[in-house]
C-alpha positions in Angstrom: 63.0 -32.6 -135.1 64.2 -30.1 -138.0 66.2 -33.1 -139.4 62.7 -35.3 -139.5 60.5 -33.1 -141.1 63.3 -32.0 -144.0 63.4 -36.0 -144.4 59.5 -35.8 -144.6 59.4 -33.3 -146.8 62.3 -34.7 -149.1 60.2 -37.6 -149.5 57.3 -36.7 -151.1 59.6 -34.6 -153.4 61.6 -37.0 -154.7 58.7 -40.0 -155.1 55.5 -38.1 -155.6 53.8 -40.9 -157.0 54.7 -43.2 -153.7 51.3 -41.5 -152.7 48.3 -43.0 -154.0 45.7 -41.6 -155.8 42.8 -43.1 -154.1 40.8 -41.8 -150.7 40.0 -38.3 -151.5 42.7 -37.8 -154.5 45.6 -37.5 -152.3 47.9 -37.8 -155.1 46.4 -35.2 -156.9 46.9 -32.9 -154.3 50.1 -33.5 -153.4 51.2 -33.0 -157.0 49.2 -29.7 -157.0 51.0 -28.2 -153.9 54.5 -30.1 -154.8 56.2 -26.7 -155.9 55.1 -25.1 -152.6 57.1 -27.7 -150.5 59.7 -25.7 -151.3 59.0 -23.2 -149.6 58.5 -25.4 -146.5 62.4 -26.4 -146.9 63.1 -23.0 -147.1 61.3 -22.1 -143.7 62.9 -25.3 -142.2 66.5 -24.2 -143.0 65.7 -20.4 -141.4 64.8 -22.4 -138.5 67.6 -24.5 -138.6 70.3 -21.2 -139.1 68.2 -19.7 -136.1 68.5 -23.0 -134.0 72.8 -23.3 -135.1 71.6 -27.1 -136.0 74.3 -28.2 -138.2 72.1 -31.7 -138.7 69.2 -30.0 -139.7 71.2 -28.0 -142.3 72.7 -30.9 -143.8 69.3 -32.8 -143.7 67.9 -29.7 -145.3 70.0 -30.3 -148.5 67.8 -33.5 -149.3 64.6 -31.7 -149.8 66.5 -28.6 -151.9 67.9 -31.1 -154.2 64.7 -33.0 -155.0 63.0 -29.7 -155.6 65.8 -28.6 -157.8 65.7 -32.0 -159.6 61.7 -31.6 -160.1 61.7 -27.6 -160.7 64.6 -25.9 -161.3 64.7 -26.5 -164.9 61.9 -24.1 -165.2 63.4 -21.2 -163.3 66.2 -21.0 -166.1 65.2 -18.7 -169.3 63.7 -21.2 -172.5 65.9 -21.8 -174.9 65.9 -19.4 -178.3 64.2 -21.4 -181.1 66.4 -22.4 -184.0 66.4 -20.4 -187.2 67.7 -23.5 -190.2 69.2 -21.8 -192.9 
């Protein structure tokens, strides 16, 4: 079951705009709350750790790397700006 909803929640990571914008501005909302899916992976693998699934673990690494892909650029310090001489 852990395995299925890290697959569910890899999904919408990876191809947020798979969801269409249309009855009620689902799109919208799932873009809004995108970063917080992240913390759903996270409280899917201390389930997984707490269950010993080694599936669930390794079908948790699909939704880490689509929110790494979509957000951990910003987590790393901006570059300095560039002085030309």
């Amino acid at each position: 079951m852990l395995a299925v909803l890290a697959v569910l929640t890899a999904a919408p990571l990876a191809f947020p705009g798979a969801v269409p914008n249309s009855a009620g501005r689902l799109g919208s909302l799932l873009e809004t709350f995108l970063p917080w899916l992240g913390l759903l992976a996270l409280i899917l693998f201390c389930l997984a750790l707490m269950r010993r699934s080694a599936l669930a673990v390794a079908a948790l690494v699909l939704p880490a790397a689509a929110w790494t892909g979509q957000f951990g650029g910003l987590l790393l310090p901006a570059s300095a700006p560039r002085v030309r001489p």
